[in-house]
LOMARFI-382966 format. One record per residue: residue number from 1; chain; x, y, z of N, C-alpha, C in turn. Coordinates in pm, whole numbers, plus 50000, padded with zeros to 5 digits. Example, Ala and Ser with C-alpha at 12.3 -4.5 7.8 and 13.67 -1.06 7.14 Angstrom:
2
<atom 1, "A", <51319, 49431, 50780>, <51230, 49550, 50780>, <51320, 49670, 50780>>
<atom 2, "A", <51285, 49775, 50708>, <51367, 49894, 50714>, <51290, 50003, 50787>>
// end
This chain:
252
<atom 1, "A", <03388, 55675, 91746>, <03310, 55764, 91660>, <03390, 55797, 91535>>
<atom 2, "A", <03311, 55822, 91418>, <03415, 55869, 91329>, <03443, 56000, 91285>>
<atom 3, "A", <03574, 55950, 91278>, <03619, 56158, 91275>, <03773, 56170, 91121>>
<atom 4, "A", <03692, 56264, 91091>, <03756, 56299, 91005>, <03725, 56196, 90877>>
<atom 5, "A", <03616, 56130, 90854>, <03619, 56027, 90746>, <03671, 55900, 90771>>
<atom 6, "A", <03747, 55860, 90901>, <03783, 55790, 90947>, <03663, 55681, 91044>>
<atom 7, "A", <03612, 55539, 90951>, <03522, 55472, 91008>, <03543, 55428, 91137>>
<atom 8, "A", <03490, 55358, 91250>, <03487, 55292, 91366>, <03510, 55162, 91373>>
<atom 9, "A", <03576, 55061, 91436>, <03516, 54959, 91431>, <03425, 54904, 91370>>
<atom 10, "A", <03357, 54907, 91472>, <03183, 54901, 91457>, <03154, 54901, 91309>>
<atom 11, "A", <03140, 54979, 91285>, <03128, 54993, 91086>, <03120, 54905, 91040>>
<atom 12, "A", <03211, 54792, 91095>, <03256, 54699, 90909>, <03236, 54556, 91023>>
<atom 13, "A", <03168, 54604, 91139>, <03084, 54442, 91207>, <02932, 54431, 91160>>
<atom 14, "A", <02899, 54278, 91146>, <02766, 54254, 91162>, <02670, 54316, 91238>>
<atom 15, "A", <02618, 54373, 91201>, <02493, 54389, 91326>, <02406, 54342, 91332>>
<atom 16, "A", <02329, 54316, 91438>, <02214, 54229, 91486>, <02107, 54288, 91446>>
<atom 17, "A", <02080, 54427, 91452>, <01941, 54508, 91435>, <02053, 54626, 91279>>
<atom 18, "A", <01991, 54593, 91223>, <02064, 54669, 91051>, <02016, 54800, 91099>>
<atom 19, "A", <01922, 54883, 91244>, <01924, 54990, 91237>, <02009, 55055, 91308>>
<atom 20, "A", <02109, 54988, 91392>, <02209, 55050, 91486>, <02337, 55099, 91428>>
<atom 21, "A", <02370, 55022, 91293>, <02464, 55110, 91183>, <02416, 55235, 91144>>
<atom 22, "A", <02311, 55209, 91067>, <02254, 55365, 91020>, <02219, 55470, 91121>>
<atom 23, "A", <02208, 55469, 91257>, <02193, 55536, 91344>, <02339, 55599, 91403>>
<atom 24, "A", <02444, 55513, 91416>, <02569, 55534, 91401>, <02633, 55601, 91335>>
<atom 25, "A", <02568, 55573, 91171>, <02638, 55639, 91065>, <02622, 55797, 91082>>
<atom 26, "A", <02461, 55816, 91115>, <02403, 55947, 91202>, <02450, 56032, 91289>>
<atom 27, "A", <02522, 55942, 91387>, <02591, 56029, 91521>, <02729, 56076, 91469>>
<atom 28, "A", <02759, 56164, 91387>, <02865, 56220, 91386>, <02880, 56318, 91508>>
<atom 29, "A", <03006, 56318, 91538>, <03082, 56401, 91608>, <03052, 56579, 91561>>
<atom 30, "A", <03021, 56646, 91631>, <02988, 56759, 91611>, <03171, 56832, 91632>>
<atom 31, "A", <03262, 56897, 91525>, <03316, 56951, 91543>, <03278, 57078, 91662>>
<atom 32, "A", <03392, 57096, 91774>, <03316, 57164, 91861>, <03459, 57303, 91801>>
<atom 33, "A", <03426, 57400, 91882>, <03447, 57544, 91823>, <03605, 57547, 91903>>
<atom 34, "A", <03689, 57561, 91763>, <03830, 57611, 91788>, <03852, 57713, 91931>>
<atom 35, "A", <03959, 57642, 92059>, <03918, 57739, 92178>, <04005, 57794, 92190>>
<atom 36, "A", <04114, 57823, 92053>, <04184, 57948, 92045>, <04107, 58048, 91977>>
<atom 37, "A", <04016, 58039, 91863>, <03890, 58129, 91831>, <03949, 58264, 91865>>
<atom 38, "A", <03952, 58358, 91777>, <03945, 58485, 91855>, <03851, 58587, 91778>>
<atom 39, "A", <03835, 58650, 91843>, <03721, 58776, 91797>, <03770, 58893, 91751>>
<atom 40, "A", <03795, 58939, 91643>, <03873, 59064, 91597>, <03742, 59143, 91601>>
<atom 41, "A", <03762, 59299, 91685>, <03675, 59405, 91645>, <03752, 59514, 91700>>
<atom 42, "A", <03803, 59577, 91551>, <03834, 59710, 91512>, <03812, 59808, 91459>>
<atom 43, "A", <03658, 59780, 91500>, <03585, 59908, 91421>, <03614, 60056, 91506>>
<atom 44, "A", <03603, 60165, 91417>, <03613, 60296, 91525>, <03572, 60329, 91609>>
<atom 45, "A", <03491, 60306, 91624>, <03391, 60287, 91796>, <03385, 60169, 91876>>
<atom 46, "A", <03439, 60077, 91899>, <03515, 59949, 91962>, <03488, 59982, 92095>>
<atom 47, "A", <03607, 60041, 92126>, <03643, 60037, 92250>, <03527, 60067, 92317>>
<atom 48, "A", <03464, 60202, 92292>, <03368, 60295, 92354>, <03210, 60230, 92348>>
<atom 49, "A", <03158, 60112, 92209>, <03096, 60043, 92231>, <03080, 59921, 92335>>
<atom 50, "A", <03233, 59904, 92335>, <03242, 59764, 92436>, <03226, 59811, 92576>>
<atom 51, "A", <03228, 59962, 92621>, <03216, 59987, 92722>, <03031, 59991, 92813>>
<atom 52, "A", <03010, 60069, 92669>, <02868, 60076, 92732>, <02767, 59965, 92743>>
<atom 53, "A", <02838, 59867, 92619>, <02783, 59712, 92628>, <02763, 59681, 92777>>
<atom 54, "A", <02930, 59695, 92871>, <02926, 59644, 92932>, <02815, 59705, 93069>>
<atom 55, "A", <02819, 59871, 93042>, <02708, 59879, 93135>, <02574, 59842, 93139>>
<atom 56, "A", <02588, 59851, 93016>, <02434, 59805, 93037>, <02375, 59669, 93072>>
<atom 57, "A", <02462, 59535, 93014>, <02475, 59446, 93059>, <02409, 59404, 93216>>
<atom 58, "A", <02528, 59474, 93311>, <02536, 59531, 93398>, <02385, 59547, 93491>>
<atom 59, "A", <02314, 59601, 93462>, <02217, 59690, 93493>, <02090, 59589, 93417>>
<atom 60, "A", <02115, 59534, 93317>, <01985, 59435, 93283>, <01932, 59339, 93343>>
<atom 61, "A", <01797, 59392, 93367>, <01721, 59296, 93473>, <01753, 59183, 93435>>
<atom 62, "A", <01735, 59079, 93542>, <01751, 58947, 93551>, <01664, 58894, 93448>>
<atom 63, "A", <01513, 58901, 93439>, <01418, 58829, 93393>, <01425, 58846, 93255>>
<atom 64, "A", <01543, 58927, 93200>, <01581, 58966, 93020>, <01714, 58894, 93026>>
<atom 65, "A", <01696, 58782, 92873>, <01810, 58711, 92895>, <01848, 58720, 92736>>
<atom 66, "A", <01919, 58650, 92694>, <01984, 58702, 92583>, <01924, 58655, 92440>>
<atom 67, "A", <01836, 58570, 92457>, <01738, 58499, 92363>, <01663, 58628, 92365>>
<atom 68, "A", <01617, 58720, 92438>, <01495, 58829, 92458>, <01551, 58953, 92363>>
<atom 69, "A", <01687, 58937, 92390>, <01752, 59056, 92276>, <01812, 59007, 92158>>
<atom 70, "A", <01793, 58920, 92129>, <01827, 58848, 91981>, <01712, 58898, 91911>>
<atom 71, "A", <01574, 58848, 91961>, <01482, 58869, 91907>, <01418, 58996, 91905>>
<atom 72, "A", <01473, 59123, 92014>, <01412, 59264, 92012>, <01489, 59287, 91878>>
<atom 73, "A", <01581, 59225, 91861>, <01729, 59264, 91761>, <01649, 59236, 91605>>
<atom 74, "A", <01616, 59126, 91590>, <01573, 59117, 91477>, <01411, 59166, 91463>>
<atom 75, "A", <01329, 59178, 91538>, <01186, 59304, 91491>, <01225, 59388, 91441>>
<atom 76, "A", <01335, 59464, 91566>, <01357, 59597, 91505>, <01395, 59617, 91357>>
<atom 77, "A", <01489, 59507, 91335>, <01557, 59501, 91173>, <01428, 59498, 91108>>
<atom 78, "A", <01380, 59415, 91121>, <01233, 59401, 91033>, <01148, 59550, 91051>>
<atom 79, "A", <01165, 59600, 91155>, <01048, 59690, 91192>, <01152, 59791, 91093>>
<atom 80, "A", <01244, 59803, 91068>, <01327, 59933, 90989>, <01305, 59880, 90859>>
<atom 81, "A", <01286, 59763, 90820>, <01262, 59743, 90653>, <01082, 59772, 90647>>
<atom 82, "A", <01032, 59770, 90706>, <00892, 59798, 90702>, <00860, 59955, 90697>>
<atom 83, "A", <00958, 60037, 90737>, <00950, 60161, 90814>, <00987, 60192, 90646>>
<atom 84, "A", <01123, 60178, 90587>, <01163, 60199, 90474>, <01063, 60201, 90364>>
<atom 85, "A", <00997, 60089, 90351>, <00875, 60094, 90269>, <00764, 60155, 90282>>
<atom 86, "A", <00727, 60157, 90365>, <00625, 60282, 90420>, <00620, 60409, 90354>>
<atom 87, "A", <00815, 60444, 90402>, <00828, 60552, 90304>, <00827, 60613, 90163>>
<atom 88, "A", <00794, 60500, 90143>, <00765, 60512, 90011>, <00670, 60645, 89962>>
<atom 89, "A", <00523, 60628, 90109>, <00418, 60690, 90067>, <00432, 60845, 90187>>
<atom 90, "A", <00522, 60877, 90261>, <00560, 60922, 90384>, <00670, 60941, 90412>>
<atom 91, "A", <00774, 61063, 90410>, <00893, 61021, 90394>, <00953, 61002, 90537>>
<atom 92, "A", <00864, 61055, 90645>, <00888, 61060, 90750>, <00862, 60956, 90859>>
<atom 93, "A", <00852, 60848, 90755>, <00873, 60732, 90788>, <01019, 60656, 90814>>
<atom 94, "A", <01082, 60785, 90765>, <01223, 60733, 90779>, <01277, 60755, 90926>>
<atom 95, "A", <01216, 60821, 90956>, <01266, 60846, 91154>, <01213, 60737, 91216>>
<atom 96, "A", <01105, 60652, 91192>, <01083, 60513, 91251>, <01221, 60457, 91207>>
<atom 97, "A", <01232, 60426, 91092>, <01397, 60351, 91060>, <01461, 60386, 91127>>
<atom 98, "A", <01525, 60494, 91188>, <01642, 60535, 91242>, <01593, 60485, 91437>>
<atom 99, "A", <01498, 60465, 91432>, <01442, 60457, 91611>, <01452, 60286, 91563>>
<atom 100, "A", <01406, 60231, 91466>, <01443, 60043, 91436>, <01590, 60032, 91474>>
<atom 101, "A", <01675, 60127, 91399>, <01791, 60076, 91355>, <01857, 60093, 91524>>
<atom 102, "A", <01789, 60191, 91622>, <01863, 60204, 91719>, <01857, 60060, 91818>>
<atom 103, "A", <01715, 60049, 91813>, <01675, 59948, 91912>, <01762, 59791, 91833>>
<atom 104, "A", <01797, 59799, 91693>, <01841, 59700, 91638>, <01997, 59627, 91711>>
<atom 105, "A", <02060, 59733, 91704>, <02182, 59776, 91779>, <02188, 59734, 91914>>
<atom 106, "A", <02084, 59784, 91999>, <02033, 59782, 92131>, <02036, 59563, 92143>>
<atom 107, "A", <01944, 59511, 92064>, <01930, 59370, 92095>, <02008, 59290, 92031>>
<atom 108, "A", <02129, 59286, 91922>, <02181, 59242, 91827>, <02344, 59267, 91878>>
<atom 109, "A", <02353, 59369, 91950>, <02494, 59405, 92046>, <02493, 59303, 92179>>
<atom 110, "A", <02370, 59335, 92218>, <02382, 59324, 92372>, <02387, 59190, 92415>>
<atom 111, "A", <02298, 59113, 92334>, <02273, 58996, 92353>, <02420, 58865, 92411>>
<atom 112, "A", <02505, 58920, 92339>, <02651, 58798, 92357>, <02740, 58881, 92466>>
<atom 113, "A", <02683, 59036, 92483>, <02764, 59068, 92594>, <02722, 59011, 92723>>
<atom 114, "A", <02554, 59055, 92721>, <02471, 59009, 92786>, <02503, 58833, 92898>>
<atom 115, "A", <02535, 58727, 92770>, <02565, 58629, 92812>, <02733, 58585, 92895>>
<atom 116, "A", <02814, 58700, 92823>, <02938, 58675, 92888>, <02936, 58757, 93018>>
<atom 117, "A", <02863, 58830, 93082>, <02893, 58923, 93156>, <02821, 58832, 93254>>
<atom 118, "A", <02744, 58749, 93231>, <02683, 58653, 93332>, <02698, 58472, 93366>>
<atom 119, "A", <02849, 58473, 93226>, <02893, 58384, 93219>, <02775, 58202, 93197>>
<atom 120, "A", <02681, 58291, 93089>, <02589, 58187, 93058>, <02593, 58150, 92908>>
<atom 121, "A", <02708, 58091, 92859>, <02793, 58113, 92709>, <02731, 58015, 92636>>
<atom 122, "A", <02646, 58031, 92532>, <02664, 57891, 92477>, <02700, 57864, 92310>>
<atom 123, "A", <02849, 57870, 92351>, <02902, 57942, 92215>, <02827, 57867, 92012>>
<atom 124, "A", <02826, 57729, 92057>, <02783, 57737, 91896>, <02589, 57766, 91875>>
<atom 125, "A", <02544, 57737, 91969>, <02387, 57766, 91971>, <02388, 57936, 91916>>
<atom 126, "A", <02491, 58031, 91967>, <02476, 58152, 91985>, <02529, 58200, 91850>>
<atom 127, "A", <02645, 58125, 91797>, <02682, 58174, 91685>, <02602, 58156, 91551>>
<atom 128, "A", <02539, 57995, 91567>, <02441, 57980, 91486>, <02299, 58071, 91476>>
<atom 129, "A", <02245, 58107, 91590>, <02109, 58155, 91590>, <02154, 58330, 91561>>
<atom 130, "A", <02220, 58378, 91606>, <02297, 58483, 91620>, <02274, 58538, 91476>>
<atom 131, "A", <02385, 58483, 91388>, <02423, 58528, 91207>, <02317, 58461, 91140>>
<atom 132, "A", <02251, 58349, 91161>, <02103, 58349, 91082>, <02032, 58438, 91121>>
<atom 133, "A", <01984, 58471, 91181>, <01954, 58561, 91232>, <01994, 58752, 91160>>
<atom 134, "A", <02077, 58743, 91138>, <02134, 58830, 91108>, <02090, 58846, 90926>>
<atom 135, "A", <02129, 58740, 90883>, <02073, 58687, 90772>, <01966, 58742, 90784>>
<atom 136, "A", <01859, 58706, 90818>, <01711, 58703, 90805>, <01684, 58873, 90832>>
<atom 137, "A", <01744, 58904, 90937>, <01708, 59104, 90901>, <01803, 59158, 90780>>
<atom 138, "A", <01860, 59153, 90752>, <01962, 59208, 90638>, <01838, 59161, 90485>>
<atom 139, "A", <01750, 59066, 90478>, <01700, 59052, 90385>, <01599, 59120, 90416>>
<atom 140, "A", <01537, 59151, 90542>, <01398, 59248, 90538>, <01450, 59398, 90525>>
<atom 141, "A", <01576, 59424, 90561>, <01603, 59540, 90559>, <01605, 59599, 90404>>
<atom 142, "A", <01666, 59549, 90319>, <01705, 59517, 90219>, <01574, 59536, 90103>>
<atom 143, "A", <01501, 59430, 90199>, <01356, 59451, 90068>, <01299, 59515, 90130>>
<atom 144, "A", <01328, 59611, 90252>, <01262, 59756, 90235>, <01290, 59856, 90143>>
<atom 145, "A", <01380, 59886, 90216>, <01481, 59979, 90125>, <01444, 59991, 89938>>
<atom 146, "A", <01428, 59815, 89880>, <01419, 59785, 89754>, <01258, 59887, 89729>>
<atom 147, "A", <01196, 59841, 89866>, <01022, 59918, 89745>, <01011, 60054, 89849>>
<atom 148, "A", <01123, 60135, 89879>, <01046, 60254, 89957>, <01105, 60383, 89865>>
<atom 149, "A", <01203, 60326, 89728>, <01199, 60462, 89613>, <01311, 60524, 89651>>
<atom 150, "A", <01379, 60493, 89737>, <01484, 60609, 89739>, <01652, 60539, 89709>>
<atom 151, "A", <01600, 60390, 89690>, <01774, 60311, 89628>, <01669, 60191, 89507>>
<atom 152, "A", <01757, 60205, 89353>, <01748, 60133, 89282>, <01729, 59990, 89312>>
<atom 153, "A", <01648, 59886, 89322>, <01604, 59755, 89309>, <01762, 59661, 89303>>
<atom 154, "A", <01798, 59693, 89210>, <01923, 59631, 89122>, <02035, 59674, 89219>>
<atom 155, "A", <02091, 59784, 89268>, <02186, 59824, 89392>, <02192, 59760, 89533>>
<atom 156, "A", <02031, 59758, 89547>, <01984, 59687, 89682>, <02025, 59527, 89639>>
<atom 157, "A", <01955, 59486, 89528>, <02034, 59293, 89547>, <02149, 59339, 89581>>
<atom 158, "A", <02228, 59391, 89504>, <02386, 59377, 89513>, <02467, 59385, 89603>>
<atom 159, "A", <02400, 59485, 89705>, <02440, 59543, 89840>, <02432, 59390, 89936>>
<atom 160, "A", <02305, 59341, 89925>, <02285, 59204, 90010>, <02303, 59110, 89970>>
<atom 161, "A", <02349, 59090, 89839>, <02449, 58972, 89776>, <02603, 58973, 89842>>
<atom 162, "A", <02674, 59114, 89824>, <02787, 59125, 89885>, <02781, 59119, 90067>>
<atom 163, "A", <02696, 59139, 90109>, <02666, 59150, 90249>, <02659, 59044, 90274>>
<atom 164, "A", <02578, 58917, 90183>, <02614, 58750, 90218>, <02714, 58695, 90190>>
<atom 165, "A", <02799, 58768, 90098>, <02946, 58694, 90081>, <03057, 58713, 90152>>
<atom 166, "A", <03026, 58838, 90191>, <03153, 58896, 90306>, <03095, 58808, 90455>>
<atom 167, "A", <02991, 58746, 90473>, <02933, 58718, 90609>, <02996, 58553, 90588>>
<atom 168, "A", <02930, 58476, 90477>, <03033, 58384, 90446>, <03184, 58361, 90468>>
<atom 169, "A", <03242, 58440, 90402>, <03363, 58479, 90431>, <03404, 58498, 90573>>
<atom 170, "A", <03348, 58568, 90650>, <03421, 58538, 90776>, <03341, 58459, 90856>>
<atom 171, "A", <03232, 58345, 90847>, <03208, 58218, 90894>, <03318, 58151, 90867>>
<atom 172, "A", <03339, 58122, 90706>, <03420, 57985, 90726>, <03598, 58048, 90777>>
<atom 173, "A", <03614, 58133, 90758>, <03769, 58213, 90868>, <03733, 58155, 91037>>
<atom 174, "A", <03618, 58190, 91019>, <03633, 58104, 91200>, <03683, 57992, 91222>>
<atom 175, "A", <03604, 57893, 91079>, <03615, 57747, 91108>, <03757, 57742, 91080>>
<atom 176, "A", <03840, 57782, 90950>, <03950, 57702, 90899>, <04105, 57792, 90958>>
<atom 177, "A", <04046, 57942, 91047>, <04165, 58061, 91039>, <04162, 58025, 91226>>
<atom 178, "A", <04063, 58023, 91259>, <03992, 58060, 91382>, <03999, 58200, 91440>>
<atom 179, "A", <03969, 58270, 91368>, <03917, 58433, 91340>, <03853, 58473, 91334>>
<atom 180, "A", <03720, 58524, 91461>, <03637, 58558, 91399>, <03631, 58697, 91384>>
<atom 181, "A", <03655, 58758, 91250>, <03618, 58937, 91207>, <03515, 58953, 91260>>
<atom 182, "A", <03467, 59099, 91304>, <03347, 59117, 91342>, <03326, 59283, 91295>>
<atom 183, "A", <03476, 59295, 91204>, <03481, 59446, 91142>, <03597, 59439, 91041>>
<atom 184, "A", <03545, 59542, 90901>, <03640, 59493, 90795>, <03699, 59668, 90789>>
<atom 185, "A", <03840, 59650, 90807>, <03897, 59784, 90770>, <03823, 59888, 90850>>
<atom 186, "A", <03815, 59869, 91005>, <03779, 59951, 91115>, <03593, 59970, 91034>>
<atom 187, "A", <03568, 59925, 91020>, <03402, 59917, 91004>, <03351, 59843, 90988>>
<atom 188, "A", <03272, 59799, 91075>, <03139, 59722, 91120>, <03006, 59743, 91145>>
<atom 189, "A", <02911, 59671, 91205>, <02748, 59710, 91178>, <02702, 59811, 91257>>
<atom 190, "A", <02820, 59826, 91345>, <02754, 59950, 91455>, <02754, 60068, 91310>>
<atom 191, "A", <02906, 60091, 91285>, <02888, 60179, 91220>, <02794, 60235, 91062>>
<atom 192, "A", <02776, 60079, 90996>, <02683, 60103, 90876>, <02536, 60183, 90943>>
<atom 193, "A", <02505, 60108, 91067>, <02363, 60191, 91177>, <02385, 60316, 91113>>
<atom 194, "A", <02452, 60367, 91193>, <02531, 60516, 91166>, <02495, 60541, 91082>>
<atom 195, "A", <02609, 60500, 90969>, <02605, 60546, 90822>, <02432, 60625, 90789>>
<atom 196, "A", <02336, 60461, 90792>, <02201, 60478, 90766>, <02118, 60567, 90809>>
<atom 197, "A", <02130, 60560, 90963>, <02067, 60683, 91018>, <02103, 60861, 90975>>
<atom 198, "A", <02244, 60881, 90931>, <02293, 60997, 90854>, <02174, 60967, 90746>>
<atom 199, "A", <02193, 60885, 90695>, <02168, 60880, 90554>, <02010, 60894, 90571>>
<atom 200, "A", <01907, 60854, 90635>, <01778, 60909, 90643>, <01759, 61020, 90713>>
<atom 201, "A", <01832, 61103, 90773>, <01825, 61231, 90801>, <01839, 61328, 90621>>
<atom 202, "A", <01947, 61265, 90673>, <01978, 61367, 90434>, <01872, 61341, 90381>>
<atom 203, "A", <01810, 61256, 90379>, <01703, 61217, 90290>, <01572, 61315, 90268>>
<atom 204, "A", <01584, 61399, 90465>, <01498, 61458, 90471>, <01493, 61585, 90406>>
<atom 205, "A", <01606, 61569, 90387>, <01682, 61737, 90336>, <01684, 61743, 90210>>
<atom 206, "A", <01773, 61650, 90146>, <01782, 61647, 89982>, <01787, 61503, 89974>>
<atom 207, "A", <01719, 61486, 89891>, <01693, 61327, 89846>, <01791, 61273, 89707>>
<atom 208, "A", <01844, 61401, 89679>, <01899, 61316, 89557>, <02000, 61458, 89542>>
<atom 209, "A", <02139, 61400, 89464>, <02240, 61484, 89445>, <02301, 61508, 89294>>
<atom 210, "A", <02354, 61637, 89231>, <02451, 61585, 89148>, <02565, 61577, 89148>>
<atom 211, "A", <02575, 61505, 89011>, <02738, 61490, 89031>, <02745, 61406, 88886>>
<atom 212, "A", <02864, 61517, 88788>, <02883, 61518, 88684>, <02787, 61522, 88604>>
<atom 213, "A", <02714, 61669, 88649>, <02661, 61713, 88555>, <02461, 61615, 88563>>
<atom 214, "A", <02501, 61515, 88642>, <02373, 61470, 88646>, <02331, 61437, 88766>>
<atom 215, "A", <02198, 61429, 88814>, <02138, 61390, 88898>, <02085, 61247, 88947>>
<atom 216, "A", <02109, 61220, 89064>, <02085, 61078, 89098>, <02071, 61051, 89239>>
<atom 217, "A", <01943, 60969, 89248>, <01907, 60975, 89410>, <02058, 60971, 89541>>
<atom 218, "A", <02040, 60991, 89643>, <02142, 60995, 89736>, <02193, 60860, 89748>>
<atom 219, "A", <02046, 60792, 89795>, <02107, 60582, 89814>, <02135, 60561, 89715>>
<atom 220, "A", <02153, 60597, 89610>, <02197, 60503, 89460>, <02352, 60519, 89463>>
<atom 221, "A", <02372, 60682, 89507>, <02531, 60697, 89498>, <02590, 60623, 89644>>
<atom 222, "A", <02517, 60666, 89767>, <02576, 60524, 89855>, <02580, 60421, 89824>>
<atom 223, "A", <02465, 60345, 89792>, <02487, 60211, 89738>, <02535, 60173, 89696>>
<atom 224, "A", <02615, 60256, 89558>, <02705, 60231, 89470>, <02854, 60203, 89541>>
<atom 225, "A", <02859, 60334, 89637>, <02953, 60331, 89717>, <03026, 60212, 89831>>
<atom 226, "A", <02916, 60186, 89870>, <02912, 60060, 89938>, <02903, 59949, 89904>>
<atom 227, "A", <02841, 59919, 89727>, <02887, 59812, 89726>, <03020, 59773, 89664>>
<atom 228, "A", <03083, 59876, 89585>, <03269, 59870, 89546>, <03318, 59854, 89701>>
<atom 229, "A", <03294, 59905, 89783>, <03366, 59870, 89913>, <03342, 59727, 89946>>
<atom 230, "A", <03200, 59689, 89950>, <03216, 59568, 90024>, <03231, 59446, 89957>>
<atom 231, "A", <03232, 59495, 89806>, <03338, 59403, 89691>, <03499, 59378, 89703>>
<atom 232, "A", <03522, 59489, 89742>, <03715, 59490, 89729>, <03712, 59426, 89884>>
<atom 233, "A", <03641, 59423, 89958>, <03634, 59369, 90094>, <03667, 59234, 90053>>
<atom 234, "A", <03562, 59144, 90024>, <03552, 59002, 89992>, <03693, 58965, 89934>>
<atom 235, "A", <03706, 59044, 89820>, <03816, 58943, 89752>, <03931, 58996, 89816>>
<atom 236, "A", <03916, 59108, 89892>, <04062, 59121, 89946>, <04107, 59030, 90066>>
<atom 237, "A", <03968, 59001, 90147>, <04038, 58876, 90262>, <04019, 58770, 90204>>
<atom 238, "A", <03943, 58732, 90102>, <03958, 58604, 90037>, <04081, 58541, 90010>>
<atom 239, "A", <04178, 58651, 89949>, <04273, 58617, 89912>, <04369, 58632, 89982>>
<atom 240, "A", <04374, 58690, 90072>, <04461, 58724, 90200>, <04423, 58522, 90279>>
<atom 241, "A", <04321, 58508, 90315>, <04313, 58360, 90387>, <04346, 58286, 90298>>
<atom 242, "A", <04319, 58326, 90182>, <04383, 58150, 90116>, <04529, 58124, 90057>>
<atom 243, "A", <04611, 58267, 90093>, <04726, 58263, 90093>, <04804, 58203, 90245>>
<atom 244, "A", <04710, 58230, 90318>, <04740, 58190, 90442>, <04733, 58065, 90504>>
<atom 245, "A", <04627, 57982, 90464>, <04620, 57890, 90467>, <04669, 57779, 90322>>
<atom 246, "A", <04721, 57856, 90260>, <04815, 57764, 90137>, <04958, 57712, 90191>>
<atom 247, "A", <04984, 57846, 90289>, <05123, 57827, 90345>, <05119, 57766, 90413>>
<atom 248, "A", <05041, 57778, 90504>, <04968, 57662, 90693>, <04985, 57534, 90588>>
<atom 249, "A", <04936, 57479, 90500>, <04915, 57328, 90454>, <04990, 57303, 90327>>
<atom 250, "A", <05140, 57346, 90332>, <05145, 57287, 90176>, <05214, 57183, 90192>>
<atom 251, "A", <05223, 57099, 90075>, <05241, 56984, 90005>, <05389, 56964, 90009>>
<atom 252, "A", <05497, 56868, 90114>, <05617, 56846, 90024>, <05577, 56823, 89919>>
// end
């Protein structure tokens, strides 16, 4: 087989049927997943999440398997960007968000504990369907949020522009570091939940704050907030791995 750019035999023989090369050329070797791989999660609630993961795990009926909470995982995301927009016309639409964002947590956590606790792993199917996945609610969430009035249009791209670059960023760290982050500077998605759910409670209270003298919705100044964070995020492990891997491979 060829690996690494490196042809086969086979390659550079005659063939009898001209379609058994091109079918060949087809079967690449599926890089399979680094099985030193490790999973960094140091978010502040870690430990105490990984615990209850595990009960519940535990305790989940047989006939719920981890495909069943991938997908409760991503409605809910969807069902919280729908909830967001809603609010637009209702503000108390924002307590559906916060009951999405729980159950989000609920199928989007559980799911890979779910599978290790029953030792039914199937690591690249899971990682792939998993962060697309993830992908795909982060953009409904996102274009809720964008039409329900309470965060600027222009903040919201930016927030889920940086949210795809930092997710990038620690995909290809798996492939080339074999690292996989799963929290940047003790925070991760459990905790942004959090964050959000605070943050549509305030909403109910005061929707908008000042500061210096002027006024400006609450999500605009989070947003803002969050996205200088999850900017200095990117380029700070960016440049942290490619110092790291400059040294791992350099050049007599």
């Amino acid at each position: 087989m060829a690996i690494l750019g490196v042809q086969p035999m086979t390659a550079f023989c005659e063939q009898v049927n001209p379609r058994v090369l091109l079918e060949m050329r087809h079967m690449r070797s599926f890089p399979e997943p680094r099985p030193e791989t490790r999973r960094i999660q140091e978010s502040w609630i870690a430990a105490a999440e990984k615990r209850a993961l595990t009960w519940l795990a535990l305790r989940t009926p047989e006939s719920i398997n981890p495909d069943h909470l991938t997908t409760l995982g991503l409605a809910a995301q969807v069902g919280a960007g729908v909830c967001y927009a809603l609010a637009s016309r209702n503000q108390y639409w924002l307590i559906g968000s916060i009951a999405c964002l729980a159950f989000n947590w609920l199928g989007d956590s559980l799911d890979g504990t779910l599978a290790r606790v029953r030792q039914r792993l199937r690591p690249r199917y899971g990682f792939y369907v998993d962060h697309m996945v993830d992908s795909f609610g982060a953009l409904a969430l996102t274009g809720g949020l964008a039409m329900s009035g309470y965060m600027h249009p222009g903040i919201d791209i930016g927030l889920l522009i940086a949210f795809l670059l930092l997710s990038i960023q620690s995909y290809l760290a798996t492939y080339a570091l074999g690292e996989f982050r799963l929290s940047f500077w003790r925070f991760g998605p459990t905790e942004l939940r959090i964050l959000l759910a605070v943050g549509n409670l305030a909403l109910l209270w005061r929707p908008t704050v000042h500061f210096l003298g002027a006024q400006y919705r609450l999500f605009d100044v989070g947003g803002v907030m969050g996205l200088v964070g999850m900017g200095v995020m990117v380029i700070s492990f960016t440049l942290q791995n490619t110092v790291r891997l400059y040294r791992q491979e350099r050049i007599p």
